[in-house]
C-alpha positions in Angstrom: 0.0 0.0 0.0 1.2 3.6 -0.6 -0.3 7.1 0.0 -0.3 8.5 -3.1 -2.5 5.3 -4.6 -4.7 5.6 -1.9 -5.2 9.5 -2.7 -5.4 8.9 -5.8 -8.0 6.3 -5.5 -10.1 8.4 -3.5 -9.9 11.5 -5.6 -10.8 8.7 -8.5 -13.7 7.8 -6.0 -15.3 11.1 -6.3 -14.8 12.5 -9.5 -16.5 9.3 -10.6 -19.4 10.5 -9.0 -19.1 13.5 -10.2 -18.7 12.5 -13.7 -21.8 10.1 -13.3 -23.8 13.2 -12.1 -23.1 15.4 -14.9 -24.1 12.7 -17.6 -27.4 12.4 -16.4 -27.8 16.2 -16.8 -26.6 16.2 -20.1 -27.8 12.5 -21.9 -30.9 10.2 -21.9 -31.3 8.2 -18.9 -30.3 4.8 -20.4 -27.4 6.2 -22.3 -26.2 8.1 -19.1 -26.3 4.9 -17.0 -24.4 2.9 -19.7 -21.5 5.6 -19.4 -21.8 5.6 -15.6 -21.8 1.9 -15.6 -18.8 1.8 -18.2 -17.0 4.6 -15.9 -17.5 2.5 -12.5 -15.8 -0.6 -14.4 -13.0 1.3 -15.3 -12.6 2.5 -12.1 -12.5 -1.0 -10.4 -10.6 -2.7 -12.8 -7.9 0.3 -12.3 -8.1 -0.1 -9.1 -7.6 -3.6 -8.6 -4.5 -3.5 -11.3 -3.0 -0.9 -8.7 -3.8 -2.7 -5.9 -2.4 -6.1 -7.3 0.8 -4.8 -7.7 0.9 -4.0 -3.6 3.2 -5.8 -1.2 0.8 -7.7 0.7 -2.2 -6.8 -1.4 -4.4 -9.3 0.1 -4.7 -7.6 3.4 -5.7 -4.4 2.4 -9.6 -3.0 2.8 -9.0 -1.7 -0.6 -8.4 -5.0 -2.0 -11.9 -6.4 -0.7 -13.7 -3.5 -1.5 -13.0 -2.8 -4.6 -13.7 -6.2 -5.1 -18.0 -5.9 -3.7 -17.6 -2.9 -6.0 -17.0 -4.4 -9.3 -18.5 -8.1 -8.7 -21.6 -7.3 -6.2 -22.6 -3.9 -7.5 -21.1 -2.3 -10.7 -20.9 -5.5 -13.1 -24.9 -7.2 -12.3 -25.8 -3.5 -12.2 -24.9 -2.9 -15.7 -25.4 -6.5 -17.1 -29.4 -5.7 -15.8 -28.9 -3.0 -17.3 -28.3 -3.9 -20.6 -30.3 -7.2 -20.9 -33.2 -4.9 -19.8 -32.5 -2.3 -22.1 -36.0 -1.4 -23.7 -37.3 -0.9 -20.0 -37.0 1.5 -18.2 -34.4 1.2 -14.8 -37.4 2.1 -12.2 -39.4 -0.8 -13.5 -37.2 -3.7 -14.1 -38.0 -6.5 -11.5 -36.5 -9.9 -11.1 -38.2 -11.7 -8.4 -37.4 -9.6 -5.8 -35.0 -7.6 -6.7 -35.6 -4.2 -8.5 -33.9 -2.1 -10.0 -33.8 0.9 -7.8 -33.4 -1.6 -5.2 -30.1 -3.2 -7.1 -28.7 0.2 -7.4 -29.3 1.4 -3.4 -27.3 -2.0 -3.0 -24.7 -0.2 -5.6 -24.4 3.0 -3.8 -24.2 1.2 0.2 -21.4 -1.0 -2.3 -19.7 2.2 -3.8 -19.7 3.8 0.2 -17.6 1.0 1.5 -15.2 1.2 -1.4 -14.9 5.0 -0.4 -14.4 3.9 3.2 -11.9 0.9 2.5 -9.5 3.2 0.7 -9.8 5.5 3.8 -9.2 2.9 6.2 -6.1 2.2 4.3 -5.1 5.6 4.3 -5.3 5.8 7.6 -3.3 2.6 8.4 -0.4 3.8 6.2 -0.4 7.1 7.9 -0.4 6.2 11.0 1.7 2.7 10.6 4.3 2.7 13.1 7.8 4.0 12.1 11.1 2.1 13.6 12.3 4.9 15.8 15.9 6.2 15.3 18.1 7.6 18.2 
């Protein structure tokens, strides 16, 4: 783990959001959650590729959640999307999952990835340093 990756991530995290937010201003609904969808995916598949190449990768919060982000939320979010594509997000239901209910799950998802790169952060900041006398 380093600082600047985790900075980076969680500026990443953010202008993401940002990003998502200004296509729905400016495109159809369905167009504008492909590119958010498309954007998330890029996002956790840079992420990971970062992350993989970490000393000790596999204990880092990062690691885990970036991983609910891309395989619990951002991938069946936009594979529903698209195999739904003629209806619209509001009204797709599988059984008991909806679609506004899928993407609450996605943003809960999308908070913990936020909060795993800060709890990473925070244990590189404040990892103990050997003293020196």
């Amino acid at each position: 783990m380093n600082k600047k990756d985790l900075l980076i991530f969680i500026f990443i995290d953010f202008a993401v959001i940002a990003a998502v937010l200004f296509n729905f201003y400016y495109f159809d609904k369905k167009v504008a959650g492909l590119i958010g969808g498309a954007l998330f995916l890029a996002q956790g598949f840079y992420i990971l590729i970062k992350i993989s190449k970490w000393d000790k990768f596999s204990s880092s919060a990062s690691l885990y959640g970036t991983m609910a982000h891309l395989f619990l939320a951002t991938i069946p979010v936009l594979v529903i999307r698209l195999a739904f594509w003629s209806t619209e997000f509001s009204h797709i239901q599988l059984g008991f999952i909806t679609g506004p209910g899928l993407h609450k799950f996605a943003e809960t998802i999308y908070l913990i990835l936020i909060v795993s790169h800060i709890i990473d952060l925070l244990k590189v900041q404040f990892k103990k340093q050997p003293k020196t006398i």
